[in-house]
Structures are given as structure tokens and as C-alpha cells.
C-alpha positions as CSV (number, residue, x, y, z in Angstrom):
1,X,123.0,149.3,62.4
2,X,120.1,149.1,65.3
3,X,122.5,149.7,68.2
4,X,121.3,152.2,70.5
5,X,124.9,153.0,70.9
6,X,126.3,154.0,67.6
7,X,129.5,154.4,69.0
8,X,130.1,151.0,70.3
9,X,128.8,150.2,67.3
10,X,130.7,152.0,64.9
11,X,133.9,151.3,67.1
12,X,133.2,147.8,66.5
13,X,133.5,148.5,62.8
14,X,136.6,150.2,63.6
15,X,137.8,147.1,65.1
16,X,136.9,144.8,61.6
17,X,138.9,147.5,59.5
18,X,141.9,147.5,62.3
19,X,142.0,143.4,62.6
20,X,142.5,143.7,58.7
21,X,145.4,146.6,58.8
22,X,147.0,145.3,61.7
23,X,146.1,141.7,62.8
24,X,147.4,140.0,66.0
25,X,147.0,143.2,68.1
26,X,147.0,142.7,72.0
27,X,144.2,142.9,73.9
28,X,145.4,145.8,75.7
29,X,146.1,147.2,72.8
30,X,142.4,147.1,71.2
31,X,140.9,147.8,74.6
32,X,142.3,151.6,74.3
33,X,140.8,152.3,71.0
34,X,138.2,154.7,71.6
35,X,135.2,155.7,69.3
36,X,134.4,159.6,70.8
37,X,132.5,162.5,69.7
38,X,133.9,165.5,67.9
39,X,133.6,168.8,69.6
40,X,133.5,170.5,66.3
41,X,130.5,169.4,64.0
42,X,132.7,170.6,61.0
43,X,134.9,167.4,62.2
44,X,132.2,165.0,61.7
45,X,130.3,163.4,63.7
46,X,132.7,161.0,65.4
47,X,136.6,160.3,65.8
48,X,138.7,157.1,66.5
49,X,142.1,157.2,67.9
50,X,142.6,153.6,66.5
51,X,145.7,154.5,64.2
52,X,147.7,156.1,66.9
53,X,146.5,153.3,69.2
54,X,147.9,150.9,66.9
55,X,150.7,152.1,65.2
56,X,153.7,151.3,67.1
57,X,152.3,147.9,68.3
58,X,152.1,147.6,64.5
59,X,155.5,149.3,63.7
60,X,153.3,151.0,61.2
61,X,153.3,155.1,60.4
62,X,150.1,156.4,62.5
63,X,149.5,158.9,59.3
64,X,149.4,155.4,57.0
65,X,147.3,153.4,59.3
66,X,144.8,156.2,59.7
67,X,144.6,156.4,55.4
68,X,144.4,152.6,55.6
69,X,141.3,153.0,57.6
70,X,139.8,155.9,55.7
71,X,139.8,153.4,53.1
72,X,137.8,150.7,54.2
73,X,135.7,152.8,56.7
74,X,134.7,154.9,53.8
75,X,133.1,151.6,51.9
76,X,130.3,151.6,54.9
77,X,126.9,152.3,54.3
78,X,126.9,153.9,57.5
79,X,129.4,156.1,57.0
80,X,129.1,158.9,54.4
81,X,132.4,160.3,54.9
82,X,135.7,159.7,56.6
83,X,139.0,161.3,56.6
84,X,142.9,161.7,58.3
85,X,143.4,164.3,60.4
86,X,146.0,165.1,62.8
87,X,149.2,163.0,64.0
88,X,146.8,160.1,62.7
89,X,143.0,160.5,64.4
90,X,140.4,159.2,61.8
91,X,136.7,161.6,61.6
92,X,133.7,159.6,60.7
93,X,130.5,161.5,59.0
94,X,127.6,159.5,60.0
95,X,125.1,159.3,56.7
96,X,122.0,161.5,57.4
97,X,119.8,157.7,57.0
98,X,121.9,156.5,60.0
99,X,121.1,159.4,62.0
100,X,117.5,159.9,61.0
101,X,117.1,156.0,62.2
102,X,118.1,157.2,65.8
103,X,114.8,158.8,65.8
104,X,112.6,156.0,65.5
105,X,114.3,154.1,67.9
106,X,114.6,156.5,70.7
107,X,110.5,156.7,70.7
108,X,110.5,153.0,70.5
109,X,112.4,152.6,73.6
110,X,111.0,155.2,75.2
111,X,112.9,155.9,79.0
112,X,114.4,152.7,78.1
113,X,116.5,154.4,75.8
114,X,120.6,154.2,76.8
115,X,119.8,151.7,79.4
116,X,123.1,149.3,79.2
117,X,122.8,145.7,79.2
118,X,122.7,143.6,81.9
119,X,126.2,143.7,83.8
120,X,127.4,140.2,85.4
121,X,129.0,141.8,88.9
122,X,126.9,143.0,91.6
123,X,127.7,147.0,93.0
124,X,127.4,148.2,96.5
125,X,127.0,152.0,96.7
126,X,127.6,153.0,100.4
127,X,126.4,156.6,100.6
128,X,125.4,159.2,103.4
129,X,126.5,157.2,106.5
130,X,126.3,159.9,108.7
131,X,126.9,159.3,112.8
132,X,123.3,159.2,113.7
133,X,124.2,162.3,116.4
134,X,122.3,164.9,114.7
135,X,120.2,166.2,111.8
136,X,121.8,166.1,108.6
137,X,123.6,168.9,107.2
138,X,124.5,170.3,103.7
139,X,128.1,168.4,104.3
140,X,125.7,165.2,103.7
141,X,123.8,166.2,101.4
142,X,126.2,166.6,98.9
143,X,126.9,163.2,99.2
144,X,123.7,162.0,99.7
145,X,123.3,163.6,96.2
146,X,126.2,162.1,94.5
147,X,125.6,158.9,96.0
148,X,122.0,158.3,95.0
149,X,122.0,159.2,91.7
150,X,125.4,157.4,91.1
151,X,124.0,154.5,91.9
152,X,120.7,155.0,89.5
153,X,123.5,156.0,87.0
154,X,125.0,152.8,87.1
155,X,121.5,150.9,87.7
156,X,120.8,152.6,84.2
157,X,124.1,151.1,82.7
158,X,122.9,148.1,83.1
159,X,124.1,146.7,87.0
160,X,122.6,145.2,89.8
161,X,122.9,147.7,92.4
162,X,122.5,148.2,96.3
163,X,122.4,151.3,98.0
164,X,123.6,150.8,101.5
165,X,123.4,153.5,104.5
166,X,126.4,152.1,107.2
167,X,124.8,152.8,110.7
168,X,127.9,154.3,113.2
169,X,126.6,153.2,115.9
170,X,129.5,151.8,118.1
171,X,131.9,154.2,119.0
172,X,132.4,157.0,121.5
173,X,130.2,159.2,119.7
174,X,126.4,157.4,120.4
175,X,127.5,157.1,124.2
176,X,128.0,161.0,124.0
177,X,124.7,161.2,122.4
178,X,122.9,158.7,125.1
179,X,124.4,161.3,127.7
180,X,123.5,164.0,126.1
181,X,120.0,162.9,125.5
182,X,119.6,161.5,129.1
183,X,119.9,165.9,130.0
184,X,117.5,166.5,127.8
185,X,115.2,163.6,130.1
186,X,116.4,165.4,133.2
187,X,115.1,168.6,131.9
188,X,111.9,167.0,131.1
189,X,111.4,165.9,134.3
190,X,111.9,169.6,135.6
191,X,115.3,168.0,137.1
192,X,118.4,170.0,137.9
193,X,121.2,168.8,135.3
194,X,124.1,170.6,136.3
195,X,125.3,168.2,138.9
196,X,125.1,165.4,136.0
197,X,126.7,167.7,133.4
198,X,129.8,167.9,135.5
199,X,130.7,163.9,135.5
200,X,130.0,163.7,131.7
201,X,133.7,162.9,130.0
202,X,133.9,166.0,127.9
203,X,131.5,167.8,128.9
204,X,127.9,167.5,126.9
205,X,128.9,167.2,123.2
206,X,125.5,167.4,122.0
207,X,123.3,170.3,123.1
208,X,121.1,171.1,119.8
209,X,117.5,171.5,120.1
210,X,116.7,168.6,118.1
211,X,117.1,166.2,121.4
212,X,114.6,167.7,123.2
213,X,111.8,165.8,122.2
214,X,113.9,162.7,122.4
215,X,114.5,163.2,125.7
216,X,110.1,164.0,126.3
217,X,109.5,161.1,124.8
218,X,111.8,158.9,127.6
219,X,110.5,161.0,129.9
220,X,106.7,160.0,128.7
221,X,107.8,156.4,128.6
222,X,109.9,155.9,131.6
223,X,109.1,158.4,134.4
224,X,111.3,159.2,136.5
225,X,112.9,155.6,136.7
226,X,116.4,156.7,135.5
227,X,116.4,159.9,137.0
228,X,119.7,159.7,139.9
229,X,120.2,156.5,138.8
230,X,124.0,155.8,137.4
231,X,124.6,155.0,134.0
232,X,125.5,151.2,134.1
233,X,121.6,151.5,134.2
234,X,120.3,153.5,131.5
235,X,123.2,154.1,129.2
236,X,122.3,151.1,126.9
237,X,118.8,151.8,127.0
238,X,119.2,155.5,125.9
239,X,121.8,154.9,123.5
240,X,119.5,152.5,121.2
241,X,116.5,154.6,122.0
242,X,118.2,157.9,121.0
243,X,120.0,155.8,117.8
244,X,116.9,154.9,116.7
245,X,114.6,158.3,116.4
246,X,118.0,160.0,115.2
247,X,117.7,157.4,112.5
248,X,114.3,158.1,111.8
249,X,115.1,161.5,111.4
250,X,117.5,160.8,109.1
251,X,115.5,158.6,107.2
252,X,112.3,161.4,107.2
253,X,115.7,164.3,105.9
254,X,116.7,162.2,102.9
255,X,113.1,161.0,102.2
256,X,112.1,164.8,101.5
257,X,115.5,164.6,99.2
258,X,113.9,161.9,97.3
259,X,116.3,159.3,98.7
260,X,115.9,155.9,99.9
261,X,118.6,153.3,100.4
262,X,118.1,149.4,100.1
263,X,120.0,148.1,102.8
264,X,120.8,149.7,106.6
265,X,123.9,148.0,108.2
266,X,125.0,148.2,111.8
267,X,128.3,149.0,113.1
268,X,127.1,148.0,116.7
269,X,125.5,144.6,115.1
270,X,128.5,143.6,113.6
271,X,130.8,144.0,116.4
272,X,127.8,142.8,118.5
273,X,127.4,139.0,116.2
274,X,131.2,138.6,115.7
275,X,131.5,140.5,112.2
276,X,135.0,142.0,113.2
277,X,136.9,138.6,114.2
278,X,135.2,137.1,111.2
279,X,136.2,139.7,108.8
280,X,139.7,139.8,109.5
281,X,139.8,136.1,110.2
282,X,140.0,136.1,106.7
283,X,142.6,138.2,106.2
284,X,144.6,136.1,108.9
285,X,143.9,132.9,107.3
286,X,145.8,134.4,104.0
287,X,148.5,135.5,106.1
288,X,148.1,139.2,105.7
289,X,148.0,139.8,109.8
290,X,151.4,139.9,111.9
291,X,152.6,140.9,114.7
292,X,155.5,144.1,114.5
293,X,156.5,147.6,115.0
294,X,156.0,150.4,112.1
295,X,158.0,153.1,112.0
296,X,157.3,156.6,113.5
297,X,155.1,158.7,111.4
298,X,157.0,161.4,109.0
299,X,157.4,164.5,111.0
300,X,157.5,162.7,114.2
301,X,160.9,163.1,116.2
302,X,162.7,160.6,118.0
303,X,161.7,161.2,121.7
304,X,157.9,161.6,120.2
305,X,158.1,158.1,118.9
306,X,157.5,154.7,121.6
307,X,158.3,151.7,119.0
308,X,155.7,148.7,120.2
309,X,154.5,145.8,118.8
310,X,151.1,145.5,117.1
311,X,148.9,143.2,114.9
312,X,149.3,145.1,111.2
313,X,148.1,144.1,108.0
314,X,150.1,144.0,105.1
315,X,148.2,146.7,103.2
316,X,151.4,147.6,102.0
317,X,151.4,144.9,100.0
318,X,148.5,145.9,97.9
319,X,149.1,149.5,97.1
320,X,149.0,151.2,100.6
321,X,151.9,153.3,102.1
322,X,152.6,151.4,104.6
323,X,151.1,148.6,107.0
324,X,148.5,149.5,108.8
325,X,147.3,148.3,112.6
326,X,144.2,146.7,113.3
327,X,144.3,146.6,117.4
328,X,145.3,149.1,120.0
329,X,147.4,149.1,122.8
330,X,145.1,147.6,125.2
331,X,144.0,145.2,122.7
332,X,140.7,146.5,121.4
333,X,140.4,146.9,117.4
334,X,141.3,150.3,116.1
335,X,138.3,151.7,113.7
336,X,140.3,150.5,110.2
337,X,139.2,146.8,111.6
338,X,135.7,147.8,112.2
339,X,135.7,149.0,108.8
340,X,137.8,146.0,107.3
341,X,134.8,143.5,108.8
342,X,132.4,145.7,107.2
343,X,133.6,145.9,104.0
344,X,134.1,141.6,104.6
345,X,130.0,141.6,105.3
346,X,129.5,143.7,102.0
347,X,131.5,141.5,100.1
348,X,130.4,138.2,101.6
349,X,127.1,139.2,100.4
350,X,128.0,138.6,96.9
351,X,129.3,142.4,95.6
352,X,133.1,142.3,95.2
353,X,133.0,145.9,93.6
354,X,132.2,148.5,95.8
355,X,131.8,152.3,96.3
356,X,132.0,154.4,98.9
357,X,130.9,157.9,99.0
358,X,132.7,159.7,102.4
359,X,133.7,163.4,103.1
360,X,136.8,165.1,101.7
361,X,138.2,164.2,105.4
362,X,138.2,160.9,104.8
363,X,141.2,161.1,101.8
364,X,143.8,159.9,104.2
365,X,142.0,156.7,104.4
366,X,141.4,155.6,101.1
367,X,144.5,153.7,100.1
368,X,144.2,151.5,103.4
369,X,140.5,150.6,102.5
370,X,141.3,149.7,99.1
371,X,143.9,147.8,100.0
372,X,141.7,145.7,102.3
373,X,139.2,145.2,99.9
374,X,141.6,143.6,96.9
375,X,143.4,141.8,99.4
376,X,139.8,140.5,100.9
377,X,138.2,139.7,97.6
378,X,140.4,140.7,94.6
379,X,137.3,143.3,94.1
380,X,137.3,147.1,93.3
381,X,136.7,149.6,95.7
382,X,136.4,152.9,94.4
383,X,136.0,156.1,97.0
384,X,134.7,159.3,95.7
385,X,135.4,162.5,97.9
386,X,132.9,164.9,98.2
387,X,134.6,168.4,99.0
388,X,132.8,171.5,101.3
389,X,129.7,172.8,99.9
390,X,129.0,176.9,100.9
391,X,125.5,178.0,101.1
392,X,125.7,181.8,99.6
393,X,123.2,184.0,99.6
394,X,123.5,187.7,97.8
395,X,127.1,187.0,97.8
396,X,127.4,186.0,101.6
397,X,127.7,183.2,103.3
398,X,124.5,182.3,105.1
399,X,123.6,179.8,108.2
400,X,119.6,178.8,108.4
401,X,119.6,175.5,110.8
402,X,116.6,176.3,113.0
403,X,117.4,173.4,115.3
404,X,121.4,173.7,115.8
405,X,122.5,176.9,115.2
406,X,125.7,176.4,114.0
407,X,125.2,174.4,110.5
408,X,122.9,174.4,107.2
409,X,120.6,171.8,107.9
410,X,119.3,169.5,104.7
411,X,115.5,170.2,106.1
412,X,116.0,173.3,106.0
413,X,117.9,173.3,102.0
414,X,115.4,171.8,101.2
415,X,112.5,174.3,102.4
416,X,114.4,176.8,100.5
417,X,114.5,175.5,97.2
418,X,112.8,172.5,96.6
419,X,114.4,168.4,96.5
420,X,115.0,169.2,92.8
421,X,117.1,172.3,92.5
422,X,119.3,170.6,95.6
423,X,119.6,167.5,93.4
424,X,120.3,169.4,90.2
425,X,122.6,171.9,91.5
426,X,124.3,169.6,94.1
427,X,125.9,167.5,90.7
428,X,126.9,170.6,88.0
429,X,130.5,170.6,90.0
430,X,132.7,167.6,90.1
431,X,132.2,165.4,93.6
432,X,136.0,166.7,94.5
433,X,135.4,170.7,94.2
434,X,134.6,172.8,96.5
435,X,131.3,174.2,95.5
436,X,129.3,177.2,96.7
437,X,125.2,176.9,96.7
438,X,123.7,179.9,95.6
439,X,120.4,180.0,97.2
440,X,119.5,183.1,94.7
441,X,120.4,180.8,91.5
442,X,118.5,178.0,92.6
443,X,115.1,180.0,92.5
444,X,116.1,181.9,89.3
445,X,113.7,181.4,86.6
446,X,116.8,182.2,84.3
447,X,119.5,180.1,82.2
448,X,122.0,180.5,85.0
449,X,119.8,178.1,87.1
450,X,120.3,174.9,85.6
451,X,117.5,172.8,87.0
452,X,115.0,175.3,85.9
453,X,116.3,176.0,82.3
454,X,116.2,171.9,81.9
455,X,112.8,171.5,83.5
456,X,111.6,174.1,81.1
457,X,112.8,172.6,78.1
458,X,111.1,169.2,78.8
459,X,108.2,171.4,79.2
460,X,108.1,173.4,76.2
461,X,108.5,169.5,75.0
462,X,105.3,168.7,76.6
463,X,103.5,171.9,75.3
464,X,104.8,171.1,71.8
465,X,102.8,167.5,72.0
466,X,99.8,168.4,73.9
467,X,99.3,170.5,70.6
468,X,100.1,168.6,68.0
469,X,98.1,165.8,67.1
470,X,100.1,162.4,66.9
471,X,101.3,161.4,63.5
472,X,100.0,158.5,62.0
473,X,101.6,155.1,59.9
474,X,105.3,155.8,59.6
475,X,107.2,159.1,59.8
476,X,109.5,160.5,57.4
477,X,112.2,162.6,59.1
478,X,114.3,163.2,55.8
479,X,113.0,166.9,56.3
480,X,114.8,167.5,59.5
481,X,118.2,169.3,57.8
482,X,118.3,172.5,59.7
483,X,121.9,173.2,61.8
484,X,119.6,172.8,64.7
485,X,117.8,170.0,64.4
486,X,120.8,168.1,63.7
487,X,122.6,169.5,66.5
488,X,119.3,167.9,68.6
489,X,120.1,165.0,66.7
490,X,123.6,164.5,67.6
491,X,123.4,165.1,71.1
492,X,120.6,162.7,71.9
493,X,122.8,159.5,69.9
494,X,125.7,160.6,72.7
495,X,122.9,160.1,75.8
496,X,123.9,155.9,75.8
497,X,127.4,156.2,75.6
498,X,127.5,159.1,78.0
499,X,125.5,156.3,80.5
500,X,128.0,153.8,80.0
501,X,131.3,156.2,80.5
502,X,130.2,157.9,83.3
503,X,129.2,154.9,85.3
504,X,132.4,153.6,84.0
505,X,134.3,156.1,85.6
506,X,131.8,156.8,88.7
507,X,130.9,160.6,87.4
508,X,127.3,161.6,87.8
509,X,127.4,165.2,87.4
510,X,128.3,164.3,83.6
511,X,124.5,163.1,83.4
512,X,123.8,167.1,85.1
513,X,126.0,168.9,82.3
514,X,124.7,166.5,79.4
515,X,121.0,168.0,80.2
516,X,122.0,171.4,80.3
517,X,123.7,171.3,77.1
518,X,120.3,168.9,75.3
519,X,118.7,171.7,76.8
520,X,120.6,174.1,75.0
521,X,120.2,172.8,72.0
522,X,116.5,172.6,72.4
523,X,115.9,176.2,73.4
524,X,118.2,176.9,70.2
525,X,115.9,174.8,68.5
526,X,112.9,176.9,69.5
527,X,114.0,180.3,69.2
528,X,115.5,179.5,65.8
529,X,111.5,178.9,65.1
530,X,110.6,182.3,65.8
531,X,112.7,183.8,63.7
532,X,112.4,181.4,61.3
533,X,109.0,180.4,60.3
534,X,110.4,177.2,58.3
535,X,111.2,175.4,61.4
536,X,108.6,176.0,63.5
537,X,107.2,172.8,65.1
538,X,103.9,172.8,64.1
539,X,103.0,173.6,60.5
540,X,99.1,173.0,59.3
541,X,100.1,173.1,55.5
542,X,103.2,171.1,55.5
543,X,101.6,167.7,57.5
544,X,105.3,165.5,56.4
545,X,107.1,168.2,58.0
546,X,105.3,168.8,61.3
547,X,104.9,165.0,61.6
548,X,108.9,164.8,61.6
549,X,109.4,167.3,63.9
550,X,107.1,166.0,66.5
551,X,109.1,162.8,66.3
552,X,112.3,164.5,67.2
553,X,110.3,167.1,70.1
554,X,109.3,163.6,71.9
555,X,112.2,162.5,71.5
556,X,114.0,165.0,73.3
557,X,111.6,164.8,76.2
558,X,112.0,161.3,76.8
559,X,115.9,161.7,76.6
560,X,115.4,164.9,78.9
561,X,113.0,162.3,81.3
562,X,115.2,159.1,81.4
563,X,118.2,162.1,82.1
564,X,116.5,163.8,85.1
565,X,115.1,160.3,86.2
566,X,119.2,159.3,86.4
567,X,119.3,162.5,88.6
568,X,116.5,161.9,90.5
569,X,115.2,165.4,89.6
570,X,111.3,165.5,88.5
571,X,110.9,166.3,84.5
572,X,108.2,169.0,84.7
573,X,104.9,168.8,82.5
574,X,104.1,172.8,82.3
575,X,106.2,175.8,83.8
576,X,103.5,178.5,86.0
């Protein structure tokens, strides 16, 4: 059994013995039969729910069907022991060959290792996508973090992936910033501002420091050409200008992260070329688009409420709430139709399945967008909401933005701690908590900072085989017995199938916790040789022995490598 995932592997086997038990079992049926680790290593080293999957389809006692299975599991050669247990879960005992063979492979494959094969769809990953009005913060970080290494996650399992920044450039917002940036010319011109100030709708929304040399630079360029004149004259000129170095900003803030998307779309493009009477063309042509009047929102009384018709779509129709409208009352397109165009473009570039990675104050949107996209394509859109992230600091909430004042700045994260500990630490909560970033944890050279206490098991790794001298001909790991070294063992055979479920179900700080815990098995591993001279490493009089253990040391760092590579975190070759 050569699959790099034993537990497709051994589920497939589960399968065979099932088909024989039970045949004619639906689809459905088989597809919820899982193969999963045991959380206690006195359970063995595996457990299927296949009995209690099967046993009413079957009208067949889950207790019976699970001894029916012991039975013919137990006549595999890859399967030393297996046994009943529960309301009708079967444990499988892997045989020591079977997992001594995992070995070998893994240092075949090298980083290769747990890579999935080659998926047929295509996957947009739409990440970041913050209005280009200011530096990012730690808001976008978080899921600039959960973005990127989602989609090497799933590029790892095996699919064809884009990573796609969505450019808002059309709205209300970049004319505020073109205003607010044409200030910042006056002041470099050594121009009063106030009188300007006063006719800006709203006032001057943007007033952080980082405009400044935005506005120098059109001042450099220009003169004093715009300077009086009104803004039917400069507006467009100073919104693209002012667009484009926030964007390069941006670009520089998530390049020192370590992040680089594949694609940058346009709002104001698409709008611009037609994109939004295309995209919902489609949706008219299917009949989804009609003309009528919703009902008043709940909470909303009576004399609140002015019925009028409008163009909806029938989101309803596929899972939303209700219908949704895609123009407003004076006939311009409400920002669900920009959206519903842009999620057309994506799709009509050949990726039905899609992800997008907003902030937590995006959740009332999510049904509506989901419900354009399967009624645009039949495709899946999945959202992940990233909740607030805190930056602590001894306990108290702390504020470092050098150029706005009023937020945590990713520049300035990332000055603090270093790309990797933001990476790392950004993924050990779930995408939907609330997290807080201790700034003090990140730099702790301790266990309770988790990039650190992986980084310095990859390498102790690395010290390990820059001393040993590489084993010659073909190893024998039948020495490798200890409780600890098959704990390592154990835990690296999960790394494939923990690639394939979390990408299955979108969930890259998985990867983050899998690393801490290989981790924890390694530094187990290590100390265990200090008090325990037997399973040291590296052993001059017992050459079979050493030469074993060296095989299961690299493979742990390459694990540990094609792990943090997933992350985007850098393995580290010596700790100083």
C-alpha cells in the first residue's frame, strides 16, 4: 500500500469489505464513510464510522456490521489489528511494516509529500481587497493572511488556483480620496486650503500623513496648473493618480508580508468596458431580473416604509432571504450589481468555484452573493469572515500607526515582529474569532510562541543532519519502537490527509495547529533523548540504529518545511 494517504487508502479497503457486507449502497451513502484518526493511540491508529454509516441503509444492527468488518479487515496485511468499539465504530491498528514504509516514502517525495492530485476545477481566491484610501491595517492583514495561505493550501491539494486582489476603485470613496489628496497639492504649493476644504461634500475624509507625498509628487509634476481650478478639471486626473501610488503602497505592505497575488481586477474598468450590463445580462437572459416592490425591512414601521418598484433579482430563489435590488432610485446600479458583474468576469474566466475572503462586516452579504453566483454558473462560492484582530501589548491594548494615528498599521506589524510570526500567529485562531495579537508572545523565544517553538524544531532537525553523516544503501527503520518515535510516526502519515480536509473545508489555520503539535512531538522526541541515552539520535556504536533515526529526523523537517511553506512562514536552518 504506496499511497501517500493511508487513510484514503485504507478507507478504500473499508469500502471493498463494506460492498461485500452490504452491497447496493447509495452513493450518498458511501460518500459519508470516513476513515479518521484516533485521538487515543491506545485506540489504534485509525477509526471508520462505516457500520454506523451503513447500518440502517442496510437494515442491519450497526454492532453486527462493525464485527462483520472486523472480520475481513482483520485478514489485511496492512492491518495488524482491528476491533468493535462503541455503538458500532471499527479501530484499525496499522502493522509496524506499514508504518515503517511511510518513512521511505516521505524522503522520496521530499516537499512533495501530501501534495493532492491534480483537481479538474479551477479556484479563484479573492483576498485583501482593501479600498485603495489608505495604508493597510491589521483588519487586512488578517485576511491577507488567511487568504494567501488558503490559497497555497489548496494549490498544495492539488488545484489550479488564482489569487485575485479586487481594485474598489469606483465609488464615492476614491473621489474623497482625489479631494483629499488635491489638499495635500495645495499645501505643497504653500496654498491656503481652507477656502477648498469648506465645498468638499463631507468635509475632508482623508487627512492621514501618508498623502502628503502624493500630493508633492502632483505638485512636482503639475505646478500649479490645478491650483483654483474646479474639479470637473482635475478630479479624474487625481483620482487615478492618487489610486495608483495607494496601490503601490499596498502592493510594497503585503510584499514585506510575503504576499503576492496573480491577478488585480478593476471595479472602475469594469463599469468603465461594460462589465456590469454584461454580467447581469446574464442573469436577465435566464429570467432572474424583474421589475417589483419588496417589502419593508423587519423593524421598519409603516410610515418609515415608501413601497416602489425596482429591478430585483430572484436571489430568493437560490437560498437568499429575500430578493435583492440591483438599481436605485434614480436608476444607477446599487453596489450588489457591481459585485454581481464581478463575480460574472471571475467566472467567465473559467473558475466556477470561488472564495472570497471579506471582513466580519461583510456577513450580511453573503447569502445574496452566493446566490448570484449558483444562479450565474451553478458554481460554489464560499465566504470566509475574518473577525477583529487586537494588538495587546503587556496586557493592553496598543496603537503604533506612525502615519495615521488612529489604526495598527501592517508596516508597522510587521517592523515589530517579523512577516513570520504575523503569518504564524495570524492562523492559530479560527478565521471567525475574535483574536488578540500579543506583541510580547510573538517575540518570546518560549513554547507559548508558536512560530518560534516550530521554527526551532525544524532547526534542531537541521542541527541533527548537519551532524550525522548520511546513511548509505537501504535503511532499516525496524529499530524505531520507542512511544515517541511512533508518535513522530503517526503524526507525519496524517500531514496528506490533513491537506486534503482542510482545503476541503477552506480551514488554513489547521495547517498552523498540525505544526505545533509535529512540533511537539519532536521536542518530545528530543528531550526523551537526554534522559534516555537509547534514543538519542546519533549513536557511533549502534550505525543500524542511528541510520534509522536520521531517516525519521529528515523526515520530520521536510514535513515541518512543506507545512510552513503552506503558511508561507520561512522553516529556519539554525536558531541564534
Amino acid at each position: 500500500m504506496q499511497d501517500e494517504n493511508l487513510f484514503a487508502a485504507l478507507r478504500g479497503e473499508v469500502l471493498i469489505a463494506l460492498e461485500a457486507l452490504a452491497p447496493g449502497l447509495a452513493p450518498d451513502v458511501l460518500a459519508r464513510v470516513e476513515v479518521t484518526p484516533t485521538k487515543d493511540p491506545a485506540h489504534g491508529d485509525m477509526a471508520t464510522n462505516a457500520a454506523m454509516i451503513a447500518a440502517k441503509p442496510a437494515s442491519k444492527n450497526p454492532r453486527e456490521l462493525a464485527a462483520g468488518l472486523v472480520e475481513k479487515l482483520s485478514t489485511h496485511s496492512s492491518i495488524a489489528k482491528a476491533e468493535a468499539a462503541g455503538p458500532g465504530f471499527v479501530n484499525l491498528t496499522l502493522s509496524p511494516a506499514l508504518l515503517l514504509a511511510q518513512i521511505p516514502l516521505i524522503l522520496n517525495a521530499q516537499e512533495a509529500y501530501g501534495q493532492g492530485v491534480s483537481k479538474s476545477r479551477k479556484i479563484n481566491v479573492e483576498y485583501v481587497s482593501a479600498n485603495p484610501t489608505g495604508p493597510l491595517h491589521v483588519g487586512h492583514c488578517r485576511g491577507a493572511v488567511v487568504g494567501d495561505s488558503l490559497a497555497n493550501l489548496l494549490s498544495k491539494a492539488g488545484y489550479d488556483v488564482t489569487k485575485e486582489y479586487y481594485v474598489n476603485d469606483a465609488g464615492a470613496q476614491v473621489l474623497a480620496l482625489a479631494r483629499s489628496v488635491y489638499v495635500r497639492y495645495l499645501e505643497a504649493l504653500k496654498l491656503p486650503t481652507e477656502a477648498y476644504i469648506a465645498t468638499v461634500p463631507g468635509g475632508m475624509q482623508y487627512g492621514g500623513g501618508y498623502l502628503v507625498p502624493i500630493g508633492e509628487a502632483l505638485a512636482a509634476r503639475h505646478g500649479d496648473k490645478f491650483a483654483g481650478q474646479p474639479e470637473d478639471i482635475w478630479l479624474d486626473e487625481f483620482r487615478t493618480f492618487a489610486v495608483s501610488r495607494m496601490m503601490d503602497m499596498i502592493r510594497d505592505d503585503l510584499a514585506a508580508l510575503g504576499v503576492r497575488h496573480d491577478v488585480f481586477s478593476s471595479e472602475r474598468a469594469l463599469v468603465e468596458n461594460g462589465g456590469v450590463e454584461r454580467g447581469l445580462q446574464v442573469l436577465r437572459d435566464k429570467g432572474l431580473i424583474y421589475r417589483g416592490i419588496l417589502e419593508p425591512p423587519k423593524g421598519k414601521k409603516p410610515e418609515d416604509w415608501e413601497p416602489r418598484e425596482q429591478e430585483l433579482f430572484r436571489s430568493s430563489d437560490f437560498g437568499d432571504d429575500v430578493d435583492r435590488p440591483i438599481a436605485k432610485s434614480d436608476g444607477s446600479y446599487t453596489y450588489f450589481a457591481n459585485d454581481i458583474a464581478y463575480h460574472a468576469d471571475k467566472v467567465g474566466r473559467g473558475c466556477p468555484d470561488l472564495i472570497d475572503v471579506l471582513g466580519a462586516d461583510h456577513g450580511g452579504y453573503v447569502k445574496r452573493m452566493q446566490a448570484a453566483v449558483k444562479a450565474l454558473s451553478g458554481g460554489r462560492l464560499d465566504v470566509i469572515l475574518c473577525q477583529i484582530v487586537k494588538v495587546m501589548k503587556n496586557g493592553e491594548p496598543v496603537k503604533m500607526s506612525k502615519r495615521a494615528g488612529t489604526f495598527v498599521e501592517l508596516r508597522d506589524l510587521i517592523d515589530e515582529v517579523g512577516p513570520d510570526a504575523v503569518r504564524f500567529l495570524m492562523l492559530m485562531r479560527k478565521a471567525d474569532a475574535q483574536m488578540d495579537f500579543d506583541l510580547n508572545a510573538a517575540v518570546a523565544q518560549t513554547r507559548e510562541n508558536p512560530v518560534f517553538y516550530v521554527q526551532y524544531a525544524h532547526a534542531r532537525c537541521r542541527s541533527v543532519l548537519r551532524a550525522a553523516q548520511a546513511p548509505s544503501g537501504e535503511v532499516d527503520f525496524s529499530s524505531l519502537t520507542a512511544p515517541e518515535e511512533v508518535a513522530m510516526i503517526r503524526r507525519l502519515i496524517t500531514w496528506p490527509r490533513l491537506v486534503e480536509q482542510a482545503a476541503e473545508a477552506r480551514e488554513p489555520h489547521r495547517v498552523a495547529f498540525f505544526l505545533y503539535d509535529l512540533a511537539s512531538d519532536f521536542h518530545a522526541l528530543w528531550n526523551a533523548g537526554r534522559d534516555n541515552t537509547a534514543l538519542r539520535f546519533l549513536q557511533e556504536d549502534k550505525p543500524v540504529e542511528t541510520a534509522a533515526r536520521i531517516g525519521l529526523v529528515a523526515a520530520t523537517a521536510i514535513v515541518l518545511r512543506s507545512g510552513l511553506a503552506v503558511l508561507g512562514v520561512n522553516p529556519v536552518e539554525e536558531m541564534r
